[in-house]
Backbone as a ProteinNet text record, in pm:
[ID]
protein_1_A
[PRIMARY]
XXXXXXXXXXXXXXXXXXXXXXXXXXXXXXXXXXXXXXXXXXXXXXXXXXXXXXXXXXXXXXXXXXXXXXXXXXXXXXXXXXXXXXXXXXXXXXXXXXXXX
[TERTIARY]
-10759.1	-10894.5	-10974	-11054	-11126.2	-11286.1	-11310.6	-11464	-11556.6	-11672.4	-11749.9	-11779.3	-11819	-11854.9	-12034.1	-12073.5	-12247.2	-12268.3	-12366.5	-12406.8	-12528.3	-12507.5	-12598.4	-12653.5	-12795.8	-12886.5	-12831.5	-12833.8	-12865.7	-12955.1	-13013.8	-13125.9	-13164.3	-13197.2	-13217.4	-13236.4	-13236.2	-13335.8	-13489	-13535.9	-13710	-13699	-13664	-13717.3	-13708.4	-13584.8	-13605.1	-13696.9	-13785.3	-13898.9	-13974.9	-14001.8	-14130.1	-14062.8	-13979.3	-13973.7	-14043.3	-13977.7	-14006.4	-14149.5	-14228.1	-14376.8	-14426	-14376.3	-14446.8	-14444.3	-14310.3	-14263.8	-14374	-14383.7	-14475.2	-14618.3	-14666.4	-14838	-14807.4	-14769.9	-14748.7	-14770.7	-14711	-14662.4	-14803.2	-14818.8	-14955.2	-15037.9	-15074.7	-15185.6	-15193.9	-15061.4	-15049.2	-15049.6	-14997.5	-14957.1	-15065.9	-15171.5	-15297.1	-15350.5	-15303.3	-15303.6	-15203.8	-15095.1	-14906.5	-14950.6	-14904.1	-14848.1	-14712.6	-14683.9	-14579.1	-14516.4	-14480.4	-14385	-14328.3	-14387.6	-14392.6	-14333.1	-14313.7	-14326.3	-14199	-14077.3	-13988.4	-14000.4	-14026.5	-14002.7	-14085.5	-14250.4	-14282.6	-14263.7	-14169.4	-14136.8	-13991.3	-13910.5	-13842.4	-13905.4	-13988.1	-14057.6	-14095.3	-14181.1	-14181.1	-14079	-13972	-13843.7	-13818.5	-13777.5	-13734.8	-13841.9	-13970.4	-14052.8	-14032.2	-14020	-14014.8	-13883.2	-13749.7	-13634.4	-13653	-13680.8	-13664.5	-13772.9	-13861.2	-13939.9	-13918.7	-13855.2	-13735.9	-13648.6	-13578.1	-13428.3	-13515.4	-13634.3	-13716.1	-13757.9	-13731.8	-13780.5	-13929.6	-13969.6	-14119.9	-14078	-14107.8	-14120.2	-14293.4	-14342.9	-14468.1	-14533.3	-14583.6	-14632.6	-14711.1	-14823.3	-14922.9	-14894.1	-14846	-14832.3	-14662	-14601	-14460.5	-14581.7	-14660.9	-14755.4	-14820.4	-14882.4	-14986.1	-14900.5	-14792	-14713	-14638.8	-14620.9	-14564.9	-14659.2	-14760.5	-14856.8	-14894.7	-14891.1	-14927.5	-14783.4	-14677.6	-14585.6	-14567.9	-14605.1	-14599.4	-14696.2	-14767.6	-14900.4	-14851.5	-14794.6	-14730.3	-14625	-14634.9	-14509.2	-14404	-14287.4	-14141.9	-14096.7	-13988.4	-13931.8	-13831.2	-13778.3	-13678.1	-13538.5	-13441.5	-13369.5	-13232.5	-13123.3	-13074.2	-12926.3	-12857.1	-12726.9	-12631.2	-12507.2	-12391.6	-12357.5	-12314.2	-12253.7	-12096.3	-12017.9	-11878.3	-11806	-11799.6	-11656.4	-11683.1	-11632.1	-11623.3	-11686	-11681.9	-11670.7	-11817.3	-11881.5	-11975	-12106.8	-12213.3	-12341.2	-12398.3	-12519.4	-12646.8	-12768.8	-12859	-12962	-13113.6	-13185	-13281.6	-13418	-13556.5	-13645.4	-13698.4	-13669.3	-13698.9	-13614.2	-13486.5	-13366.9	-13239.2	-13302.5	-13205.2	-13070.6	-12987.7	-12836.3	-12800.2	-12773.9	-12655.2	-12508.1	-12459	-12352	-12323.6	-12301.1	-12301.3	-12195.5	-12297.8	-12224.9	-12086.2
13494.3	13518.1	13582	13667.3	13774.4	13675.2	13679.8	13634.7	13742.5	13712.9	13777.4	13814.5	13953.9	13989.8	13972.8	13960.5	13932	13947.3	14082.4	14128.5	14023.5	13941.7	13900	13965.4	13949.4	14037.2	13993.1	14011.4	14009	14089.4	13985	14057.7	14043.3	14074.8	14084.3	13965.8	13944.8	13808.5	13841.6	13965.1	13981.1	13959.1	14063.6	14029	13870.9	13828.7	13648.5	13594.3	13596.9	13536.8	13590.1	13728.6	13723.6	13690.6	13700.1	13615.6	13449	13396.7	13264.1	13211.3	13320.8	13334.3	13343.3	13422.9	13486.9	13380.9	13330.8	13168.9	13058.1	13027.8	12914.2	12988	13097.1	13152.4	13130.7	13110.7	13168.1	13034.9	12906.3	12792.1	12723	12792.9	12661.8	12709.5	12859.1	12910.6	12838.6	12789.2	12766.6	12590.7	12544.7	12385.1	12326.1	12358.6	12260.9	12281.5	12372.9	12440.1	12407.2	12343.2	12285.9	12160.3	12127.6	12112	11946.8	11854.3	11809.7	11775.1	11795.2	11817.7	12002.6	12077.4	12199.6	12268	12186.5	12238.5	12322.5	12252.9	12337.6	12452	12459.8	12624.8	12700.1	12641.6	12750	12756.5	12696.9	12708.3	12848.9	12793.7	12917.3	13064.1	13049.1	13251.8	13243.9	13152.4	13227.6	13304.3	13219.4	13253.9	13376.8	13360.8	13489.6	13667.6	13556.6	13726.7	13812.7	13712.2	13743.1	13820.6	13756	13812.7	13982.5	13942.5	14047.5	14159.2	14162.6	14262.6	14264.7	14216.8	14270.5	14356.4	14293.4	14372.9	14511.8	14509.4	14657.7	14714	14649.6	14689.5	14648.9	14595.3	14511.6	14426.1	14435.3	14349.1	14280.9	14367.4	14292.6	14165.5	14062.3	13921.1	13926	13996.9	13971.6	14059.5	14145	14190.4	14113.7	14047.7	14002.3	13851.7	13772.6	13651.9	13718	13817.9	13795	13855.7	13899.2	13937.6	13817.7	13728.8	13596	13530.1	13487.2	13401.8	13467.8	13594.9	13640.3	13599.4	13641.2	13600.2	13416.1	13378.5	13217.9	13190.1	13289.6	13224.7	13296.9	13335.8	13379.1	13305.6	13328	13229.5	13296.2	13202.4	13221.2	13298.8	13384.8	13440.7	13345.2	13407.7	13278	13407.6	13280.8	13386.8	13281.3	13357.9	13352	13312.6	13194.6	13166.5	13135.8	13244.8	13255.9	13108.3	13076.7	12964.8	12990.3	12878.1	12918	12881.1	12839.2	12819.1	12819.6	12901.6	12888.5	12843.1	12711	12559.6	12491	12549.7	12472	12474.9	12351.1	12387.8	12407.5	12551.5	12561.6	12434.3	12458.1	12408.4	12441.3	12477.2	12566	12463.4	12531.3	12486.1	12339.3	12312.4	12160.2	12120.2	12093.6	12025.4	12030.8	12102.7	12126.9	12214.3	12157.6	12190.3	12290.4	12405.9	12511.3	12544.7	12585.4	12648.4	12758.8	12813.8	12947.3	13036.9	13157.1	13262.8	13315.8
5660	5613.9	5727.3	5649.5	5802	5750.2	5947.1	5958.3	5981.3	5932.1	5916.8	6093.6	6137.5	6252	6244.3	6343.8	6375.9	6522.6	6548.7	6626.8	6689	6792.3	6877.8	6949.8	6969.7	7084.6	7212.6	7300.3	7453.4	7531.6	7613.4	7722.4	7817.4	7930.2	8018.4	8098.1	8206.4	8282.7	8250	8272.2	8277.2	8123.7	8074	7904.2	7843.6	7868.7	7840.9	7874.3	8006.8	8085.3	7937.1	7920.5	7852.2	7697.9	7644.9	7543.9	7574.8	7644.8	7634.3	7644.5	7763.7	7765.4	7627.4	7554	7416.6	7339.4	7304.2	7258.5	7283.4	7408	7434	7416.6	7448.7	7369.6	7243.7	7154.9	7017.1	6979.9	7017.5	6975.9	6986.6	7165	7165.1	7047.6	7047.7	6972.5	6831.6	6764.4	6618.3	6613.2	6756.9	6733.5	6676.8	6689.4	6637.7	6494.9	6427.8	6309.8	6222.6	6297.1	6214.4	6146	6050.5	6007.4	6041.4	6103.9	6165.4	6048.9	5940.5	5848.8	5834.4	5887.7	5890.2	6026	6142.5	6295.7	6287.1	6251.2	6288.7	6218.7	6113.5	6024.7	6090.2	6119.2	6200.4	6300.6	6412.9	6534.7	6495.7	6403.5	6378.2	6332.1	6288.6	6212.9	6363.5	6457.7	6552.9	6644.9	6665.7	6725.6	6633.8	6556	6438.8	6499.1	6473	6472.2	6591.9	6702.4	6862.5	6898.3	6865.2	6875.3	6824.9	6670.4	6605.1	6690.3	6696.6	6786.2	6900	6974.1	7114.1	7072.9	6956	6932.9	6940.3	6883.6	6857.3	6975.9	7088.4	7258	7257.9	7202.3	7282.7	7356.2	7464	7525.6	7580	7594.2	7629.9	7514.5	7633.9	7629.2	7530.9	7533.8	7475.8	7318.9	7319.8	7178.5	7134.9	7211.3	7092	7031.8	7173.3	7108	6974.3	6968.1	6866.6	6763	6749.5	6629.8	6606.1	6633.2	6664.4	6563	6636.6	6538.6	6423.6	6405.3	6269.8	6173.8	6199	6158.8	6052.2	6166	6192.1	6099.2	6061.4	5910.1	5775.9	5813.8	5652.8	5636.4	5445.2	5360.2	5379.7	5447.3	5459.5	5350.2	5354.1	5255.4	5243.4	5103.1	4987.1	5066.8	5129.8	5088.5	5027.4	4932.7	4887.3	4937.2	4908.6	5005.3	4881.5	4888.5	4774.5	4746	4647.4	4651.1	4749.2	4793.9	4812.1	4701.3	4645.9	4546.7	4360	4304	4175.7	4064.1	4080	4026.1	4052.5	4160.8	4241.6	4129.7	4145.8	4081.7	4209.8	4123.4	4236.8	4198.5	4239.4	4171.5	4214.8	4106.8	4118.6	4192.6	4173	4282.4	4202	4109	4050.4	3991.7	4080.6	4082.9	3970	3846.6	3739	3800.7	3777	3786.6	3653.8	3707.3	3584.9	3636.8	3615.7	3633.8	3687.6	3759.6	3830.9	3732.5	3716.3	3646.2	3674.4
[MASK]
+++++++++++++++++++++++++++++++++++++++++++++++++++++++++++++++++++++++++++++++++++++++++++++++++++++

């Protein structure tokens, strides 16, 4: 069976510093605004938004933070995960069980 290949970023020593800078502006800016049933998801869109706009070559602090927290206030997207096997039930957003096509 072939595994799926997935391109990881890598970066720099400086660019990590300002990721992680951007990370902790972003976090404090929103922590008081969370949510603590909510922290991790938005601790992830932040991680998410930040990566993803490196992979894009920003690096600067102050604009990956404030694309960060904007990020971090919008509704998560739905995304969609195959079932694995055949046979399996999904089950939709108020718990009813069907059968997968």
């Amino acid at each position: 069976m072939r595994r799926a290949q997935f391109s990881l970023p890598s970066f720099d020593p400086d660019t990590l510093r300002a990721l992680y800078a951007a990370f902790d502006n972003a976090w404090q800016g929103v922590k008081a605004d969370t949510d603590a049933s909510n922290r991790d998801a938005v601790r992830d869109r932040i991680a998410l938004a930040i990566i993803g706009q490196a992979r894009a070559g920003e690096t600067n602090v102050a604009r990956l933070t404030a694309l960060a927290i904007a990020q971090s206030r919008t509704r998560p997207r739905l995304f969609l995960v195959p079932a694995v096997g055949g046979s399996e039930l999904r089950r939709s957003a108020r718990g009813k069980s069907f059968p997968r096509p």
